[in-house]
Structure formats: C-alpha cells, structure tokens
C-alpha positions as CSV (number, residue, x, y, z in Angstrom):
1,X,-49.5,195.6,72.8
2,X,-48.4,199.0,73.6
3,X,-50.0,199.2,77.4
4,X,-48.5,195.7,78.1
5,X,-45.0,195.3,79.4
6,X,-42.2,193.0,80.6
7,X,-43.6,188.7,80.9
8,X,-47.4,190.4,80.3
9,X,-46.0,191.6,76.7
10,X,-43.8,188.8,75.7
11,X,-46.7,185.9,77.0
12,X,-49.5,188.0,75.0
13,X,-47.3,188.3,72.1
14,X,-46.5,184.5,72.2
15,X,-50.1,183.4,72.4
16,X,-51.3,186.1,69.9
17,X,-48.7,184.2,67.5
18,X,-49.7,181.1,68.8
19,X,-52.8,181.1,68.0
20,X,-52.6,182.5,64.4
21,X,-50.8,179.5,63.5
22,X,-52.4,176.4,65.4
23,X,-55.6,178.2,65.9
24,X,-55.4,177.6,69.3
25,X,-53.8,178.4,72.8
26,X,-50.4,177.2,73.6
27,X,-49.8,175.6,77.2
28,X,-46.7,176.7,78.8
29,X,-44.5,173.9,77.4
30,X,-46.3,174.1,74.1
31,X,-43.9,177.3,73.0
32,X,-40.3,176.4,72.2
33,X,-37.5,178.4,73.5
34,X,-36.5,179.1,69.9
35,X,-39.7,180.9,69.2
36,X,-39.1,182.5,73.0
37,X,-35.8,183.9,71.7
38,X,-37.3,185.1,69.3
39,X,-40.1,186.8,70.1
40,X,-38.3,188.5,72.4
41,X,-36.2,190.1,70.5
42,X,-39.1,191.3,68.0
43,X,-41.2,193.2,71.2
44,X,-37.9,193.7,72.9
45,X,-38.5,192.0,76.5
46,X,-35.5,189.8,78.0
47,X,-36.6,186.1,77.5
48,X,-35.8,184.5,80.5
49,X,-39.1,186.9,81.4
50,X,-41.3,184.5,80.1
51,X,-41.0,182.2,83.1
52,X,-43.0,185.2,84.6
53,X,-45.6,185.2,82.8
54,X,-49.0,183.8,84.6
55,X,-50.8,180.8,82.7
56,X,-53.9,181.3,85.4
57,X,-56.1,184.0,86.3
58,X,-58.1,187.0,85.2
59,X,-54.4,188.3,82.9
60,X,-54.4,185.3,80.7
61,X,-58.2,185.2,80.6
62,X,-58.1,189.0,79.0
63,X,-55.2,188.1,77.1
64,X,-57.4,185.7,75.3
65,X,-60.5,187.4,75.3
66,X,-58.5,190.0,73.6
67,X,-56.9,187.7,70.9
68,X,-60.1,185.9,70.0
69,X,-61.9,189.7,69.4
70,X,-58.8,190.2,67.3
71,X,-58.8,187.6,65.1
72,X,-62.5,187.3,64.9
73,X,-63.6,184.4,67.0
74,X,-65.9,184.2,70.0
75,X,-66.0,181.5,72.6
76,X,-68.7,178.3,71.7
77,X,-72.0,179.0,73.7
78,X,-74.6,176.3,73.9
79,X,-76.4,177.5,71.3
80,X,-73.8,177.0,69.2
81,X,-73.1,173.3,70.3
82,X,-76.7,172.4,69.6
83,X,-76.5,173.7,66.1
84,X,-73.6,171.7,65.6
85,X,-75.2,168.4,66.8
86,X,-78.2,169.1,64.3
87,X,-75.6,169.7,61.5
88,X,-73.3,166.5,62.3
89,X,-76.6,164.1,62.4
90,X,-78.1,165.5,58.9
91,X,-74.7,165.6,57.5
92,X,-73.3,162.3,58.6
C-alpha cells in the first residue's frame, strides 16, 4: 500500500479487508460506512474519499489481481471448471 494514495489507498485497503473476511469482493454498497470510518483512519485517508474511488477499469482490476496474488488465489480457468465438474459427478 505504500505507492497508493488518497480513494486508490483507502478502496484497496477496503477490498484487501474485504476479502479476507468474505472471501470475496465487495460491491460499492457492500462496505458500510462504519468500516469506511474506520479504515480510514487506520491508512489515514479522509473518508468522504471513498466516493472517489473507481469500481471499473484497469485500477480495480490490479487492485484485485494484486489481492488474489496476496492471499494466494488465482482466478478459475477452464481447466479448472472441468475438473470440478468431474469431481461433483463422482462425488455426488
């Protein structure tokens, strides 16, 4: 988070925490204010910058390339949707 400032540094923080706890990616009206405020304060960016920050384009695509790298996850290929198809029909 160091070379990100301003709505770019609070949104990325947000969605980093996010999706550590639901294991997913928050829409826009998925993140209360309370966790706003809060956040916030911890990376020290005015809240009311979070209205800035862009839920399309190449920004929040990085931001989530970057999060999944992080934490260890990859995006499904189809590879991956086949061997789950084989695995669901043996299993169940």
């Amino acid at each position: 988070m160091a070379n990100k400032s301003g709505a770019t540094r609070l949104g990325f923080a947000l969605m980093l925490k996010f999706f550590e706890l639901e294991g997913r990616f928050p829409r826009r009206e998925d993140v209360p204010k309370a966790a706003v405020d809060y956040v916030a304060g911890q990376v020290k960016v005015d809240a009311a910058q979070f209205a800035e920050y862009r839920w399309s384009g190449s920004t929040i695509e990085y931001h989530r390339a970057q999060i999944r790298r992080f934490h260890g996850f990859r995006e499904p290929t189809v590879a991956d949707e086949d061997k789950l198809t084989f695995w669901l029909a043996d299993k169940i």
